[in-house]
N, C-alpha and C positions, 0 to 999 in steps of 0.2 A: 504494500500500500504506500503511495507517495505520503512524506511527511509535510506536516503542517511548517512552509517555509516562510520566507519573505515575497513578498510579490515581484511578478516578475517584469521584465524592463518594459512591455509593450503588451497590447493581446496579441501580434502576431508572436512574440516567445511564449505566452504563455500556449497559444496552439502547441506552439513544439514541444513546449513541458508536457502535454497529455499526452502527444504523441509517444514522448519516449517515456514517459510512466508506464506506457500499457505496452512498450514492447517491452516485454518481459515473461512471468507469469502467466499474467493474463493473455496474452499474445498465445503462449503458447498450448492454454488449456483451451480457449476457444476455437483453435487449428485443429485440436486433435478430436474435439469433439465433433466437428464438422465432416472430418474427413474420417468419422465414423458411421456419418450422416450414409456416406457414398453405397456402403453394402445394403441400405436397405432402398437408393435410390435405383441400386443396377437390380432388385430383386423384382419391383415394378414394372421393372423396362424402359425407365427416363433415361434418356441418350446425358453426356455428358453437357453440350451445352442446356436440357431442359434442367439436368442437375442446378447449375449454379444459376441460372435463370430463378430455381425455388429456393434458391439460399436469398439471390437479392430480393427477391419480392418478402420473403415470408421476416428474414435474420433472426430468426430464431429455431434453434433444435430442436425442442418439443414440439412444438406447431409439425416440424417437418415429419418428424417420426409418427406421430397422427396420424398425418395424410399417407403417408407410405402404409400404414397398419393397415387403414378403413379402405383404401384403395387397394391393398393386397385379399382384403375380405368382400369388392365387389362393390362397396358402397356407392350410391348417388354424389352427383358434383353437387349437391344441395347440404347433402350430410357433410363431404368435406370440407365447405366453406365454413357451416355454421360448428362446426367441431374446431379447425382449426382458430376461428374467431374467439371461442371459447379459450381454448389453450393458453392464446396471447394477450388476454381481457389482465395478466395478473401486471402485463406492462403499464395500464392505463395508470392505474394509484401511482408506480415510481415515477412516471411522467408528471403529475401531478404533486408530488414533495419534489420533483429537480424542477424544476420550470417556474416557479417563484423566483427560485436562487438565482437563475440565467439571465434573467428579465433586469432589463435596462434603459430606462430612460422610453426613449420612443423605438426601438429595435423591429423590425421589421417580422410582421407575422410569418411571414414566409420562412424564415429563420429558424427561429422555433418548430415550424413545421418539417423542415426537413430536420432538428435536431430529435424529433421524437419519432420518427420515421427510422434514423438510427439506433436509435438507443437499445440498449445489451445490456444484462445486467453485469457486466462488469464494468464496463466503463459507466453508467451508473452510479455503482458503489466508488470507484474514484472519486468523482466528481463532489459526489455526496460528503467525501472526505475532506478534499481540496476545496470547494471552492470559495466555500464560508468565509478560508482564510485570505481570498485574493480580493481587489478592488471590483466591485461591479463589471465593469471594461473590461477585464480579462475572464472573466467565469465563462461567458459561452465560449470563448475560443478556446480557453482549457478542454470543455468538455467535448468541442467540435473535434478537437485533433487526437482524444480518445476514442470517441465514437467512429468519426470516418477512417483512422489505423485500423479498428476494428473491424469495419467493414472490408476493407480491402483485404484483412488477415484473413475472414471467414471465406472469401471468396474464393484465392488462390486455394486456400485449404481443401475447399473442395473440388476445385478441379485437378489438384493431384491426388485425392484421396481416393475420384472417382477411376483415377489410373491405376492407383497399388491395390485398389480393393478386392480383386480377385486373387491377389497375392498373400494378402490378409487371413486367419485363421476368424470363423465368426464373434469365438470368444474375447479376440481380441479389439474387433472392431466394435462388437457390444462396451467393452469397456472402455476405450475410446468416446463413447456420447457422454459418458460419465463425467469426465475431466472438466469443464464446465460447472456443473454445477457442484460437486466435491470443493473447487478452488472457490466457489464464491463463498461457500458455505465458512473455509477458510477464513475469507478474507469478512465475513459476518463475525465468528468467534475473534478475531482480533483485535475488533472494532467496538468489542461488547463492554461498555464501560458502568453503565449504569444497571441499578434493579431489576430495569423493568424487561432489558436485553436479556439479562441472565435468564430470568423467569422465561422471558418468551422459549429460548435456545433451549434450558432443560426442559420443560413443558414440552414442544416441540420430540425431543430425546425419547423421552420417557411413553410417550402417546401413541406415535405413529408407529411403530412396530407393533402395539396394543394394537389398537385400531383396525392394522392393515388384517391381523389377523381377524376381527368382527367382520369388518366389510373391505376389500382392499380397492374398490371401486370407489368410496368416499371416504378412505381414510385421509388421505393427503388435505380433502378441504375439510374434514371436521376437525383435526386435529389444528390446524390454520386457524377456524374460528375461535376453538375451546383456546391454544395458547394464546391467540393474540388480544383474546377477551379476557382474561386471567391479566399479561402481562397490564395493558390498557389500565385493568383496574388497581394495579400495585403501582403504575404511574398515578395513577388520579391519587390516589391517600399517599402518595410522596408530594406529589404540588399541594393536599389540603394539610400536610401535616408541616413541610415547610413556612406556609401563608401563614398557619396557627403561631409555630415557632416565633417570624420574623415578626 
């Protein structure tokens, strides 16, 4: 995770600061995940460029792997739409806490729109780090030169992924989608400074293994509501207990 530094000389360096923030790491869990994406792209039968044509439209894994799933079980282009719609709805809320932050002055809607067009949950959590600390002026370009590195990373990825993939053992390209979100998970427990983080991460721990075994169909979102509505509430009586305090 980039540290909370000093601002940088212009927003065109601050661009290159996200830029070389996210080559790293992050760069290279959402490369591998992507061109994990490829085995289940060549099992549908999408040519390489339809591949990387569904990485630029969709930028995101999961969405992809949906479509590849419901489309390998025969489903309607109606079902795929509104399944993968669903997958990527969990993007709208992190748009929604970064895009305050970004916002400057009179900044050009269009901006914003291609910045949440981009947006990954890793270069996301970046942002979400960094930008607090930099002058207005520089936040979108910080988070532009993480985002679109991003883009360009997931691309190439998979167009060479969709070349080694038959070289690839399943097992391995299964765990290759992995990397992704394992690293952001990472880079959430690193980040976890307060109460209400903790709470959420173990809650989170603790549940969804529970859960997955009740229903493994709605564990991922019950477990989502039960911790995020637990932590929520050990935030609230930390702000009504501090207000008391102060």
């Amino acid at each position: 995770m980039p540290d909370a530094q000093r601002p940088y000389a212009s927003p065109n360096a601050a661009w290159r600061g996200g830029a070389r923030d996210y080559l790293g790491g992050a760069a290279l869990a959402m490369g591998a995940s992507f061109m994990g994406f490829d085995a289940a792209a060549r099992d549908i039968g999408l040519s390489l460029a339809q591949s990387v044509a569904t990485t630029a439209g969709m930028v995101f894994v999961p969405s992809q792997m949906v479509m590849a799933d419901l489309a390998r079980s025969g489903a309607g282009i109606v079902t795929l739409i509104v399944a993968v719609a669903l997958v990527s709805l969990r993007l709208f809320p992190m748009s929604l806490a970064l895009m305050p932050l970004l916002r400057e002055g009179r900044t050009e809607r269009l901006r914003f729109y291609a910045g949440g067009y981009v947006l990954a949950t890793t270069a996301w959590a970046y942002a979400m780090k960094r930008c607090p600390t930099l002058p207005t002026d520089q936040r979108l370009g910080y988070f532009s030169g993480a985002a679109i590195t991003n883009y360009v990373v997931i691309l190439f990825s998979t167009a060479i992924g969709y070349q080694l993939a038959d070289a690839m053992h399943p097992a391995v390209t299964a765990g290759l989608v992995l990397f992704a979100p394992l690293f952001f998970l990472l880079l959430f427990i690193a980040d976890v400074v307060d109460r209400a983080g903790r709470v959420a991460l173990a809650t989170g721990a603790v549940l969804g293994p529970l859960l997955f075994l009740v229903d493994r169909e709605w564990s991922i979102v019950a477990t989502g509501l039960i911790g995020g509505t637990i932590a929520f509430a050990v935030h609230r009586a930390g702000e009504r207990r501090g207000a008391r305090d102060g």
